[in-house]
C-alpha positions in Angstrom: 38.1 -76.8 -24.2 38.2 -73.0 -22.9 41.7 -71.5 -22.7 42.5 -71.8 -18.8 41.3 -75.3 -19.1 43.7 -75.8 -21.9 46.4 -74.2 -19.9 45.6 -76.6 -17.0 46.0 -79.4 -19.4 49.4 -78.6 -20.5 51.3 -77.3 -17.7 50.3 -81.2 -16.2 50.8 -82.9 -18.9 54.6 -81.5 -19.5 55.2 -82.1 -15.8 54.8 -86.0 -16.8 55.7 -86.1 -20.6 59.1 -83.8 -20.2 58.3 -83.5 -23.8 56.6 -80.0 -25.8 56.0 -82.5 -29.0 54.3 -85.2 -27.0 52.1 -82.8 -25.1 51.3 -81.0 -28.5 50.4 -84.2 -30.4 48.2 -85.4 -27.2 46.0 -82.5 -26.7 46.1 -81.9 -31.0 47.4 -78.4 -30.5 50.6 -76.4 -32.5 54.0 -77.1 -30.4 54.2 -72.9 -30.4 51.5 -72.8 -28.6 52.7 -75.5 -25.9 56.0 -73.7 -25.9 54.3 -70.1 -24.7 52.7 -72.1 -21.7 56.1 -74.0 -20.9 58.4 -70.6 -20.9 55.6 -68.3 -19.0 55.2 -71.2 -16.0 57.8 -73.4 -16.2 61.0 -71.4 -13.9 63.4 -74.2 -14.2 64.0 -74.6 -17.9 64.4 -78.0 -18.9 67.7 -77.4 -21.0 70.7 -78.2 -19.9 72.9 -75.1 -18.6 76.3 -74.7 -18.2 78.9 -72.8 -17.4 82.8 -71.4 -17.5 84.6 -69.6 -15.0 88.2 -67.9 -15.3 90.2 -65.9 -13.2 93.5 -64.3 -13.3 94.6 -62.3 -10.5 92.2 -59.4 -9.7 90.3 -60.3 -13.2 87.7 -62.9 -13.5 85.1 -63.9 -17.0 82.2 -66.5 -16.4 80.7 -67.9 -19.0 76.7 -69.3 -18.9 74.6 -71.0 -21.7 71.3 -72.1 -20.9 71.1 -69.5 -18.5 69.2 -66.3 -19.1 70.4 -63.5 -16.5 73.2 -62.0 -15.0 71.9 -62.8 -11.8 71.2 -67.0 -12.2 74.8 -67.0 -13.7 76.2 -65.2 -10.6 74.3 -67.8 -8.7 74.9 -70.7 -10.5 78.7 -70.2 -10.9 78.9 -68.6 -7.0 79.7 -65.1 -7.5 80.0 -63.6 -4.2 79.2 -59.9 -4.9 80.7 -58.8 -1.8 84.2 -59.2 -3.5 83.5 -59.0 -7.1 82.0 -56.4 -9.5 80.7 -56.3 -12.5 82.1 -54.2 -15.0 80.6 -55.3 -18.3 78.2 -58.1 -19.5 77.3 -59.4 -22.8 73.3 -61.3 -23.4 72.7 -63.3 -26.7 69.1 -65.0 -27.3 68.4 -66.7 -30.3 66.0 -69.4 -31.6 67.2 -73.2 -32.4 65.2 -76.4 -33.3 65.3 -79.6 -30.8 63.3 -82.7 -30.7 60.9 -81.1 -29.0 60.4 -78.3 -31.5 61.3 -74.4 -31.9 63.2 -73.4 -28.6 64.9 -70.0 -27.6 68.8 -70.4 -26.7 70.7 -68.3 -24.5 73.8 -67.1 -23.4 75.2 -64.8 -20.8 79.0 -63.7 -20.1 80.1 -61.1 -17.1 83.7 -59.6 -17.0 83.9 -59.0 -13.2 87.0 -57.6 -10.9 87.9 -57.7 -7.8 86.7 -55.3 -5.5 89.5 -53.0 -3.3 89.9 -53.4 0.4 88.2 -49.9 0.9 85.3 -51.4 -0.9 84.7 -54.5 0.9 85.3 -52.7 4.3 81.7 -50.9 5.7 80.7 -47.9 4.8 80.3 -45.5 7.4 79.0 -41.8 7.3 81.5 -39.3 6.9 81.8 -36.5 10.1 84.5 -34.5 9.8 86.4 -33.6 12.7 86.7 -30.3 14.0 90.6 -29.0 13.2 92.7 -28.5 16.8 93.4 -24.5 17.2 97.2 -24.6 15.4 100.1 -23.9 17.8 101.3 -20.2 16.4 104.5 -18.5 17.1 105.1 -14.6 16.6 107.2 -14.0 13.5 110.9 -13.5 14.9 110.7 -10.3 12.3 108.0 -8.1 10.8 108.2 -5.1 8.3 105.7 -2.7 6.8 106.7 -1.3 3.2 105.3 2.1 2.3 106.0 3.3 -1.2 105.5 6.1 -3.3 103.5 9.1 -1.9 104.8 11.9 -3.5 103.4 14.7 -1.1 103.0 17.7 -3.1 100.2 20.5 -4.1 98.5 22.1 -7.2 97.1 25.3 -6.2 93.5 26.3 -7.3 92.1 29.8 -7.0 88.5 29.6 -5.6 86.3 31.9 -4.4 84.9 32.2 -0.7 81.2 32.1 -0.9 80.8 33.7 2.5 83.2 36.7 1.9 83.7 36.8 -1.7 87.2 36.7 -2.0 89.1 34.8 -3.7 91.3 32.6 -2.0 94.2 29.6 -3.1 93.4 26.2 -2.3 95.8 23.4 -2.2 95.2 20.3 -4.0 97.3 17.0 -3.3 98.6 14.8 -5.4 99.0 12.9 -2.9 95.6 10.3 -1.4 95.5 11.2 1.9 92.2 8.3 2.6 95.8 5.8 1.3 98.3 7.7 3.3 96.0 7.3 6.2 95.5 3.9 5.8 99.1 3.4 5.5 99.5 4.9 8.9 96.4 2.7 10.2 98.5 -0.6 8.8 101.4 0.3 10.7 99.4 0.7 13.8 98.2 -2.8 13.9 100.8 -4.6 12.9 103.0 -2.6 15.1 106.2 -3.7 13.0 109.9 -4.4 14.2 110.7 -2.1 11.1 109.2 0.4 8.6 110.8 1.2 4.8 109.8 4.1 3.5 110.9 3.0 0.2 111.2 7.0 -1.5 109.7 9.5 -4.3 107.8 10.4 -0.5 107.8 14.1 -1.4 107.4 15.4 -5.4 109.7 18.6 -5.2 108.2 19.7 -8.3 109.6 23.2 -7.9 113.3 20.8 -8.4 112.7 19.1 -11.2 114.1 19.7 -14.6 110.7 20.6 -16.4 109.3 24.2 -16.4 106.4 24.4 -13.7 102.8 26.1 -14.7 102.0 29.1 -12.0 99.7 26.4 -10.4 102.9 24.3 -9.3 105.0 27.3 -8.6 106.1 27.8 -4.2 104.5 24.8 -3.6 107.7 22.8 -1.7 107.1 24.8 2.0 103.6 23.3 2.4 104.4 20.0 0.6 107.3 19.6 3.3 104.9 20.7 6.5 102.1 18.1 5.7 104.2 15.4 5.0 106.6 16.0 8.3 103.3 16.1 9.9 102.3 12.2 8.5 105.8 11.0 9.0 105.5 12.0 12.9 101.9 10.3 13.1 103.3 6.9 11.9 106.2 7.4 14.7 103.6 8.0 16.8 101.7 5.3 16.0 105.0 3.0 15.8 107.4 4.4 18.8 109.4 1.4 18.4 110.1 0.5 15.3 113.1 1.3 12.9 111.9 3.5 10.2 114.0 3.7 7.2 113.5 6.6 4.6 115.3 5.4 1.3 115.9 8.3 -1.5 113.7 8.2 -4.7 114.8 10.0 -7.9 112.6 12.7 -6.9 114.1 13.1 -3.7 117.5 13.3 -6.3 115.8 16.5 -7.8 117.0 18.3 -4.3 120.5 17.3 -4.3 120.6 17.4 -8.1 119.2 21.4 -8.1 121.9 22.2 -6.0 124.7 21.0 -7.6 123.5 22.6 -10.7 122.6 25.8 -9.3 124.0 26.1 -5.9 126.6 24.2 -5.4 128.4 26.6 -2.2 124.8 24.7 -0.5 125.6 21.6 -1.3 126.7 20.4 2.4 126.3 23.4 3.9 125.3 23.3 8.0 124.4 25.7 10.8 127.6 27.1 12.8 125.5 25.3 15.9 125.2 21.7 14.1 127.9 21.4 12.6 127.5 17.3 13.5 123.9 17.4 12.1 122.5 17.1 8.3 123.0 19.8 5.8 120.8 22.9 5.8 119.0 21.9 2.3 118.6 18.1 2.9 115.7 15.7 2.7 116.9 14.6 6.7 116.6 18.8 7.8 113.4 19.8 5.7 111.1 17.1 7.2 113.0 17.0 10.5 113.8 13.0 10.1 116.2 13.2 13.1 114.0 14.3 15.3 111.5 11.6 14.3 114.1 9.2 14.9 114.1 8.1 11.1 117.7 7.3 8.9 117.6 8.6 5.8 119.4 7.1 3.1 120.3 9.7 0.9 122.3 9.0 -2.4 119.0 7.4 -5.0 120.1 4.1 -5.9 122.1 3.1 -2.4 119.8 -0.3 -0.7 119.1 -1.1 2.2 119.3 -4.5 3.3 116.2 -5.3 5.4 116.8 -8.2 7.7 120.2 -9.0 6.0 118.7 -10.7 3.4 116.2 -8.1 1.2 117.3 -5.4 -0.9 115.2 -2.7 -0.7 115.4 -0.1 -3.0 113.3 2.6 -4.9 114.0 1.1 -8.1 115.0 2.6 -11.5 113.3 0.3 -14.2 110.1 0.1 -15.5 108.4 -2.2 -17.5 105.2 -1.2 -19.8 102.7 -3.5 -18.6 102.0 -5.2 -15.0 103.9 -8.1 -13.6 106.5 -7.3 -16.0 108.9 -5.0 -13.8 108.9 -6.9 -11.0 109.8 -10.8 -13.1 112.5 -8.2 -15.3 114.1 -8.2 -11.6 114.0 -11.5 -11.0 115.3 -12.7 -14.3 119.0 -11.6 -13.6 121.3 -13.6 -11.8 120.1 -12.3 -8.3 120.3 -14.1 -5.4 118.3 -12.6 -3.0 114.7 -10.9 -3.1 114.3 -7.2 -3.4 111.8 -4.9 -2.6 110.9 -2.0 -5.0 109.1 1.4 -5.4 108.7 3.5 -8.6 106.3 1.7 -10.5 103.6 2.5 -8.6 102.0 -0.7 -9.1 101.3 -3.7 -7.3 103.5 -6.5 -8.2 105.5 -9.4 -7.0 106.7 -13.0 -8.6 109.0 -15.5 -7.0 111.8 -17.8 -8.5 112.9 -21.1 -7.2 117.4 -21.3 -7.7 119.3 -23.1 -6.1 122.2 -22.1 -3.8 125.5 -24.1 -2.7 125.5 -25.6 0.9 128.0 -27.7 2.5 126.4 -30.9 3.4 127.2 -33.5 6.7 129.4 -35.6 4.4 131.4 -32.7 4.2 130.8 -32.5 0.3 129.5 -29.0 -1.5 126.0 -29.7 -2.9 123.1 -27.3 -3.6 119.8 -26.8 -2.0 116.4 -25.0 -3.7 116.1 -21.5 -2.4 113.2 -19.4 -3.3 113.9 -15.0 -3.7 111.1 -13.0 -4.4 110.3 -9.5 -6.3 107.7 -7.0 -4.4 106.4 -3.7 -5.4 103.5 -3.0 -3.1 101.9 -0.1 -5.4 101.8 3.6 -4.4 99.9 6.4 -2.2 99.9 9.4 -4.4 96.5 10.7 -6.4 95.2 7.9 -9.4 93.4 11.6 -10.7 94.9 12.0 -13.9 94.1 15.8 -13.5 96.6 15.6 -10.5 99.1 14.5 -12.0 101.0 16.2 -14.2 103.3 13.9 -15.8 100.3 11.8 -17.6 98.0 14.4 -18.1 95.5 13.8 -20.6 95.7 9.8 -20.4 92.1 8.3 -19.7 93.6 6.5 -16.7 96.6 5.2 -14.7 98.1 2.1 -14.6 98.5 2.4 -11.0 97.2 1.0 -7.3 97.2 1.8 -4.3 99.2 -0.7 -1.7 101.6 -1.5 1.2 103.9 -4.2 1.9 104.1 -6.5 4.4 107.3 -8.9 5.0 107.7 -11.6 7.9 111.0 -13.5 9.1 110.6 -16.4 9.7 113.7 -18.5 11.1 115.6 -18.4 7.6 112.1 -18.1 5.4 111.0 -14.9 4.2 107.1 -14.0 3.4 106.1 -11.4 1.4 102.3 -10.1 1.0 100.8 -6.6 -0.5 97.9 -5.2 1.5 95.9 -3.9 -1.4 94.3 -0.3 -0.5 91.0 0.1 -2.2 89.6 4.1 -2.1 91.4 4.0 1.1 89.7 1.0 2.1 92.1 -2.6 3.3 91.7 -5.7 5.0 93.8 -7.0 7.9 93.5 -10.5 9.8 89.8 -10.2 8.4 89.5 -6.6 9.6 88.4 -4.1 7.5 90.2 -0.6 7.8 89.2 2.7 6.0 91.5 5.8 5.7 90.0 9.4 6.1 91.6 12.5 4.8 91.7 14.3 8.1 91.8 17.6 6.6 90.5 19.3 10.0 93.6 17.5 12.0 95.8 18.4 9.1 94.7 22.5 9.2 94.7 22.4 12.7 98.6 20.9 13.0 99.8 22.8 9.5 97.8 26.2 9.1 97.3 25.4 5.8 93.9 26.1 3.9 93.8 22.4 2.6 
């Protein structure tokens, strides 16, 4: 008998016998081999299955022996996939002895649970729907915060290369590409207000250290260019309230001529008698023709909007962030708005502040103040600056403030100013030095 015919010969045979022994002892072949045949062509095994099926609540285990696969257990103990899943299963085959012979035993059990409502629902493709243009409203209040410049000149000897002569050159301390894009700021935000927030003008020739012949006579020209960027942002902004608050080198004026002068101090023209003092911040630059108050005595705020203290500032912390969290970690209850630093810094705190409530009982609502220092104007060139001379760099960036009112909620950004460079309502701006505009309006060989 050739193997296919032998084949033949069993898969009938245990179609009538039921039995692997009787076909084995009929055709005088080994039971193994007649149990090969039966589990390759026989689907429906001949051993009894069975089966157990539990659920509680969301949570369901079934149970099969006999059976082989997760799938004929889910069918033969009616699984509808649609509402369960299966989240773990467990197979176990091993070999037993029956009447019949060796036989291989199984047994399958599936931990299922039920699927969510979002799962059984149909899928449809996502599309997302394009967002309605938001309704906006102006803020009821804007402001533009301009800190530290500190207008003032080193003068450099350098030598005409048309005539030969040697003529003195004035060098800023002050970035004119920031000061310019301060100006440019102002311009298009066109702000209710403007804080000039002091230290606007170095009067080295003041101060209390001894000057090298470079920084000597040097307060005429610092005063003429910076009168001349003052008027350019009231130009720019005919509108607005400019506020000028004193710095501590603004002090260095007052402080000079106490010292030294003190018959000055106060002192005004037998015509004026009503305006500022001859040897004032307010007459030097010409502020009330500009249309700008000056807040004079360092250290005196000014409340912007009511609710923001804005002044230059007196402490300093040594690395950034610092200065600006020092400030906020008093009992203050209110934001403030700082200069000095000459960094760019701010940090808010969430308090709480007492409110009567409709009962008619005291309680407390959370009210959030905030710390700003938007940076500085004046040079980052360490030969420039006399103060830090010889350090490898400064700790300092350039930067304005902007702060809007909105209702009762106050917002608080710093434009940062890159090499003169900023970006406004996804605008970017770039300052220029405008030395020709500057000669042209000063006279002076900048």
């Amino acid at each position: 008998m050739n193997k296919d015919t032998e084949i033949q010969a069993i898969i009938d045979l245990y179609a009538e016998l039921k039995s692997q022994r009787a076909v084995a002892a009929k055709l005088h072949i080994s039971r193994r081999r007649v149990a090969r045949v039966v589990d390759e062509f026989f689907t429906e095994s001949p051993r009894k299955e069975s089966f157990e099926d539990h659920i509680d609540g969301d949570a369901r285990v079934v149970t099969g022996s006999g059976i082989s696969t997760a799938a004929d257990l889910v069918t033969a103990a009616g699984v509808n996939l649609d509402e369960w899943i299966i989240e773990k299963k467990m197979v176990n085959c091993w070999d037993a002895m029956s009447k019949d012979g060796p036989v291989k035993m199984h047994q399958i059990k599936l931990w299922l649970s039920r699927r969510p409502s979002y799962f059984i629902q149909a899928v449809t493709p996502v599309s997302a729907i394009k967002r309605m243009t938001p309704t906006t409203s102006k803020a009821s209040k804007t402001a533009v915060i301009i800190p530290d410049s500190q207008h003032g000149f080193r003068a450099k000897r350098i030598k005409n290369p048309t005539t030969g002569i040697y003529e003195t050159k004035l060098i800023p301390m002050h970035d004119r590409q920031a000061c310019d894009a301060a100006l440019i700021a102002c311009q298009q935000i066109q702000p209710d207000e403007i804080i000039l927030m002091g230290d606007m003008v170095d009067f080295a020739g003041f101060g209390k250290y001894s000057l090298e012949n470079n920084a000597k006579f040097l307060v005429q020209p610092t005063l003429q260019e910076l009168s001349w960027w003052l008027q350019s942002i009231r130009l720019a902004c005919p509108s607005a309230k400019i506020t000028y608050t004193a710095g501590n080198h603004e002090a260095r004026l007052k402080r000079a001529i106490q010292d030294h002068l003190p018959e000055a101090e106060g002192l005004r023209p037998a015509d004026d008698l009503d305006g500022p003092p001859v040897l004032s911040v307010s007459r030097l630059l010409g502020l009330d023709q500009m249309d700008i108050d000056y807040i004079e005595d360092y250290g005196t705020p000014y409340w912007l909007f009511d609710k923001i203290k804005c002044h230059h500032g007196h402490i300093v912390r040594p690395k950034g962030g610092q200065t600006t969290s020092a400030i906020l970690s008093s009992e203050s209850q209110h934001s403030h708005i700082v200069g000095h630093i000459h960094r760019r810094e701010m940090c808010s705190k969430t308090t709480s502040v007492p409110k009567k409530l409709d009962s008619g009982k005291v309680g407390s609502v959370p009210h959030t103040i905030h710390a700003m220092s938007p940076g500085c104007l004046c040079s980052l060139d360490t030969s420039r600056v006399p103060a830090v001379r010889g350090k490898p760099e400064l700790d300092w960036q350039h930067g304005v403030g902007r702060v809007d009112l909105v209702g009762e909620d106050v917002f608080m950004t710093i434009i940062p100013i890159e090499k003169g460079m900023f970006i406004l309502d996804g605008n970017v701006f770039q300052g220029e030095e405008r030395i020709r505009e500057i000669r042209r309006a000063t006279g002076l060989n900048v």
